[in-house]
C-alpha positions in Angstrom: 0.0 0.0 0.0 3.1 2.4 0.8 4.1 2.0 -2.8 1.1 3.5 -4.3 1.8 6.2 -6.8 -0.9 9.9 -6.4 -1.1 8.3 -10.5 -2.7 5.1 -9.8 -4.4 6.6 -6.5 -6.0 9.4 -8.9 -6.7 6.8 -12.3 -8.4 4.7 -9.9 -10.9 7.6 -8.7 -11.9 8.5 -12.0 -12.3 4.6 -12.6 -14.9 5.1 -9.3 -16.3 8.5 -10.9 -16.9 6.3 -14.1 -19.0 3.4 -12.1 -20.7 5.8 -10.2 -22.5 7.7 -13.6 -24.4 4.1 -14.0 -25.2 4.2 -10.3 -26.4 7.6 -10.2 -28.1 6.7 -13.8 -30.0 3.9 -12.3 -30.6 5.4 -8.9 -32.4 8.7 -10.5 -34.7 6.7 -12.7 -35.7 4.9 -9.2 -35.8 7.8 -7.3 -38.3 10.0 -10.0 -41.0 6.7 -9.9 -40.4 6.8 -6.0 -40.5 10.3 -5.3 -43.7 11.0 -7.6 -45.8 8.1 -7.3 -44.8 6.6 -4.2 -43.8 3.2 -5.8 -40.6 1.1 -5.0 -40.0 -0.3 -8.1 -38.5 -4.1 -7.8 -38.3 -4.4 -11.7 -36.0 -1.7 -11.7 -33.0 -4.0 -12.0 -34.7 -6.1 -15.1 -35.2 -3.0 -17.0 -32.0 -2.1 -16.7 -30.7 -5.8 -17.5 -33.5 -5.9 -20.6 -32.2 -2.4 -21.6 -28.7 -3.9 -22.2 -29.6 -6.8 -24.0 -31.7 -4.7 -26.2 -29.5 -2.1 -26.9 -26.7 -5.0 -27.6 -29.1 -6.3 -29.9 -30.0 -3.4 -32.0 -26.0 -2.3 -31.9 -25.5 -5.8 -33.6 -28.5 -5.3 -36.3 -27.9 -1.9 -37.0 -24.4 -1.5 -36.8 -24.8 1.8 -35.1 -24.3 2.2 -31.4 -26.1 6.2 -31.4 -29.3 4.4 -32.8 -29.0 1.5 -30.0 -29.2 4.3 -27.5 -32.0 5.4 -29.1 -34.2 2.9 -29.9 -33.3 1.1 -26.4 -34.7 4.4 -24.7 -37.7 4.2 -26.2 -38.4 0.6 -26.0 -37.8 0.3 -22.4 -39.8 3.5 -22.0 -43.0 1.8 -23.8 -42.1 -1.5 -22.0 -42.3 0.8 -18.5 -45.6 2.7 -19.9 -47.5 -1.0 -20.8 -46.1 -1.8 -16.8 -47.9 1.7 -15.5 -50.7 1.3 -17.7 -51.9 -1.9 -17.4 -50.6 -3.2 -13.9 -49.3 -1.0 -11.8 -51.8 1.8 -12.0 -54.4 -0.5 -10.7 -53.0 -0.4 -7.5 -52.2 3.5 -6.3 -54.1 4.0 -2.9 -53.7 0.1 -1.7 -50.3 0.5 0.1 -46.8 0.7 -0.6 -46.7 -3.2 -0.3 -48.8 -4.0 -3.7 -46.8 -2.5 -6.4 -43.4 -3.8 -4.8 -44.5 -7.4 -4.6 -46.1 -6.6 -8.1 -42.7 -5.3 -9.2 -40.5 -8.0 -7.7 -42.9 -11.1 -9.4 -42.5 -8.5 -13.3 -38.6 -8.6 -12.4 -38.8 -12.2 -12.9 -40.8 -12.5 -15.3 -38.9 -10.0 -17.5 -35.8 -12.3 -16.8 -37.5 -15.3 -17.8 -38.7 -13.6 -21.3 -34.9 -12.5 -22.1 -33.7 -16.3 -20.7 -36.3 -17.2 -23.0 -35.1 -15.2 -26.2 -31.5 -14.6 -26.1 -30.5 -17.6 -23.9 -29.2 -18.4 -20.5 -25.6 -17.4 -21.1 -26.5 -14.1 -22.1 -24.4 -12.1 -24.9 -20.9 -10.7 -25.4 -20.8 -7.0 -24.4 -19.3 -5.2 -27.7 -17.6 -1.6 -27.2 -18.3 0.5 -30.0 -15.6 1.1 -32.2 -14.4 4.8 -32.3 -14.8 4.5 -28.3 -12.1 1.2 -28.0 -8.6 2.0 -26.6 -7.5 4.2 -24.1 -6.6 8.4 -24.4 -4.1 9.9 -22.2 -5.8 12.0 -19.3 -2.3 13.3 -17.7 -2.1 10.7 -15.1 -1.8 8.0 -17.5 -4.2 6.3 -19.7 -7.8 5.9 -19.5 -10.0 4.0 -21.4 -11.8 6.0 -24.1 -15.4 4.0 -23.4 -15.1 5.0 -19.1 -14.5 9.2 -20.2 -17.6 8.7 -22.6 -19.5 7.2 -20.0 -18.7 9.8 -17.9 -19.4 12.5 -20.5 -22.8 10.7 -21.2 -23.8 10.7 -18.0 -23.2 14.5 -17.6 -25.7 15.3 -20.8 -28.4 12.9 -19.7 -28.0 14.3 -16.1 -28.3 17.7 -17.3 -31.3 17.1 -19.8 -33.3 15.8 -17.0 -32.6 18.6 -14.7 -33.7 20.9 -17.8 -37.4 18.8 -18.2 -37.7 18.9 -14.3 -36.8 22.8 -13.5 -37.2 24.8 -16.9 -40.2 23.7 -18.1 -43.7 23.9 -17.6 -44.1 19.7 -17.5 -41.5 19.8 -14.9 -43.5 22.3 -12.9 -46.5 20.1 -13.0 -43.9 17.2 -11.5 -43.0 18.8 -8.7 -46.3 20.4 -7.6 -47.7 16.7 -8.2 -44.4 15.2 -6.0 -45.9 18.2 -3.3 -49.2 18.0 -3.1 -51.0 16.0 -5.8 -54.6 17.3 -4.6 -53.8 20.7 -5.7 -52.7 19.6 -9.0 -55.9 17.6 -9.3 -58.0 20.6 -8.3 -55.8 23.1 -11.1 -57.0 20.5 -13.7 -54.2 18.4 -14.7 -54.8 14.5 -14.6 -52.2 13.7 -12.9 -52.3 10.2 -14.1 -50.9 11.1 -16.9 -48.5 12.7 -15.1 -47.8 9.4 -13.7 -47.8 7.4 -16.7 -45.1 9.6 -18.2 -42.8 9.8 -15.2 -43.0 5.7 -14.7 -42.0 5.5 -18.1 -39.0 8.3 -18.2 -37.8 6.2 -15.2 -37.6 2.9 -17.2 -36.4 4.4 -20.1 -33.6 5.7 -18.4 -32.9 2.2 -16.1 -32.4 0.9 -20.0 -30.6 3.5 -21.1 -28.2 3.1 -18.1 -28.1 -1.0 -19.0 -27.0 -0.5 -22.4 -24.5 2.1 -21.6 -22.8 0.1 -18.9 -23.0 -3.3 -21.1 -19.5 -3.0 -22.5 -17.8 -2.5 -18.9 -19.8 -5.9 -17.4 -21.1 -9.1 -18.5 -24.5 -8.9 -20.1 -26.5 -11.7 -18.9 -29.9 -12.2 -17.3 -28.9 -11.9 -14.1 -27.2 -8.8 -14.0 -29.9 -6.7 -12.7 -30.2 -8.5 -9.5 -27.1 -7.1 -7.5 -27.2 -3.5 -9.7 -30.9 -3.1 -7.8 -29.4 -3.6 -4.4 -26.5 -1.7 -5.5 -29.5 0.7 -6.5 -31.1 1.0 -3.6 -28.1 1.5 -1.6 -27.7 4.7 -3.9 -31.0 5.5 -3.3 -31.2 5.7 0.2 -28.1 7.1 0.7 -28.8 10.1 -1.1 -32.5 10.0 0.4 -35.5 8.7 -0.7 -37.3 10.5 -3.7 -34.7 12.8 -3.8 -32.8 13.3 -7.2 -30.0 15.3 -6.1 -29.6 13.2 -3.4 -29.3 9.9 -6.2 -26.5 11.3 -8.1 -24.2 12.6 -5.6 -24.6 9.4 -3.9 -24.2 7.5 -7.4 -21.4 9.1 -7.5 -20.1 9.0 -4.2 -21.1 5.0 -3.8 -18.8 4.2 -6.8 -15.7 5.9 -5.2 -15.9 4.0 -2.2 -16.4 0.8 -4.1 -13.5 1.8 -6.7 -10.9 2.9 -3.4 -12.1 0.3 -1.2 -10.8 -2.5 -4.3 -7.6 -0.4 -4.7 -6.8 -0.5 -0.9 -8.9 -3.4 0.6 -10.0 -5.3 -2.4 -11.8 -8.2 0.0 -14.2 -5.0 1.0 -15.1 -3.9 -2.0 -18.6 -5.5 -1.9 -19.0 -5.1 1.7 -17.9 -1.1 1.9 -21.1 0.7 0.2 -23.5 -1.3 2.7 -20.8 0.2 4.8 -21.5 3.4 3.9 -25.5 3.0 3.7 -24.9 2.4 7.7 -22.5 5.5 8.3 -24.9 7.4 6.7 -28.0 6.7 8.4 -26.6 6.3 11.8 -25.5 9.9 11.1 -28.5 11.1 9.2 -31.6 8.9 9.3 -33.3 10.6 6.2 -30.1 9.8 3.7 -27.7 12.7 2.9 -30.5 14.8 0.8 -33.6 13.3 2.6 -36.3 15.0 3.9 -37.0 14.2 7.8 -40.6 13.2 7.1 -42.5 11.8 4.7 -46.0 11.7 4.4 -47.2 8.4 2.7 
């Protein structure tokens, strides 16, 4: 440990910078269905895991990874539409309990389908070709895929923030996450509110899947630990808050990335490490609000 160069010390925070962009990704997707409509989504995971088989599917029959990001947006966008539409709307006003058992049986059920379609063993995760190799970043080199991942991140981030507190859709969202009554008596159906924020959420869970597919393996289990990895993220930064699930995204991948550079057996252990710190310290998670009414 004493012969650790500031080089490898600093290359192996951005590498934790680079896994925390999915994180954050994955944990604002959850965070905007929790936050608005009061739903812990189980499935979460599976649409991230259905979002990078997809979008390794369309890269291989289109040829073009811009249009996989694409297409795989919108696809697990309708997929998490159909989801708010037909089964999980049914159950708003029954409890918190409903749509997360309803959630957790759809996760496995979506990993049955991909089993089903693509096979057990999954598929090999391709990197796109002007985004192989490595670029020098001053303290060595870096792969070119991890920057862009990083850069990605970044513009989806700040697209999001742009819908939620510039315009007048992201207005309705917040009075709706406030009060929902009012927003009822102004007018709005705020089902539709509803419908359109479960599916942004999934989209972007699938968008995160396919982006991360060429630093993991893509098979159809690898939603299972990025959910708890999720939640971890999600409660860190405090429930339904969004600010709160990217600095913790970004935050929980740190600690994991140090943690294998200096204690590599604590690697998985350290985030659930962290969730503890944090709410011994701070009950509510780092950007939390002390109540919440339900």
């Amino acid at each position: 440990m004493a012969g650790l160069s500031f080089d490898l010390v600093a290359m192996q925070l951005l590498t934790g910078v680079a896994l925390g962009s999915v994180y954050a990704l994955l944990a604002l997707g959850l965070c905007l269905i929790f936050g608005m409509l009061n739903v812990v989504n189980f499935a979460h995971g599976a649409f991230f895991m259905v979002g990078a088989f997809i979008g390794v599917y369309f890269l291989g029959m289109t040829g073009n990874f811009w249009l996989s990001l694409v297409l795989t947006a919108a696809f697990t966008g309708i997929l998490g539409l159909l989801t708010e539409r037909f089964l999980v709307r049914r159950l708003y006003g029954r409890g918190i309990d409903y749509p997360l058992l309803l959630t957790f049986g759809l996760s496995y059920v979506l990993i049955e389908l991909v089993r089903i379609c693509f096979g057990i063993e999954g598929l090999p995760s391709v990197t796109p070709q002007g985004l192989k190799g490595s670029i020098n970043v001053g303290i060595g080199f870096f792969p070119r895929y991890r920057l862009f991942l990083i850069a990605a991140t970044a513009i989806i981030l700040f697209g999001i923030w742009f819908l939620i507190q510039k315009t007048r859709y992201g207005l309705i969202i917040k009075a709706g996450a406030v009060d929902e009554e009012i927003v009822k008596v102004l007018g709005i159906d705020i089902s539709k509110v509803w419908f359109m924020i479960f599916g942004l959420g999934c989209a972007i869970a699938g968008l995160s899947g396919v982006l991360a597919s060429p630093t993991r393996s893509v098979n159809p289990e690898m939603g299972i630990p990025i959910l708890a990895e999720s939640f971890v993220v999600t409660v860190v930064g405090g429930m339904g808050s969004p600010v709160g699930a990217v600095v913790a995204g970004l935050l929980v991948g740190v600690v994991y990335s140090m943690t294998s550079l200096f204690f590599p057996d604590l690697a998985e252990l350290s985030i659930f490490i962290l969730m503890a710190l944090v709410l011994l310290i701070r009950p509510q998670g780092l950007f939390g609000r002390a109540e919440r009414s339900t």
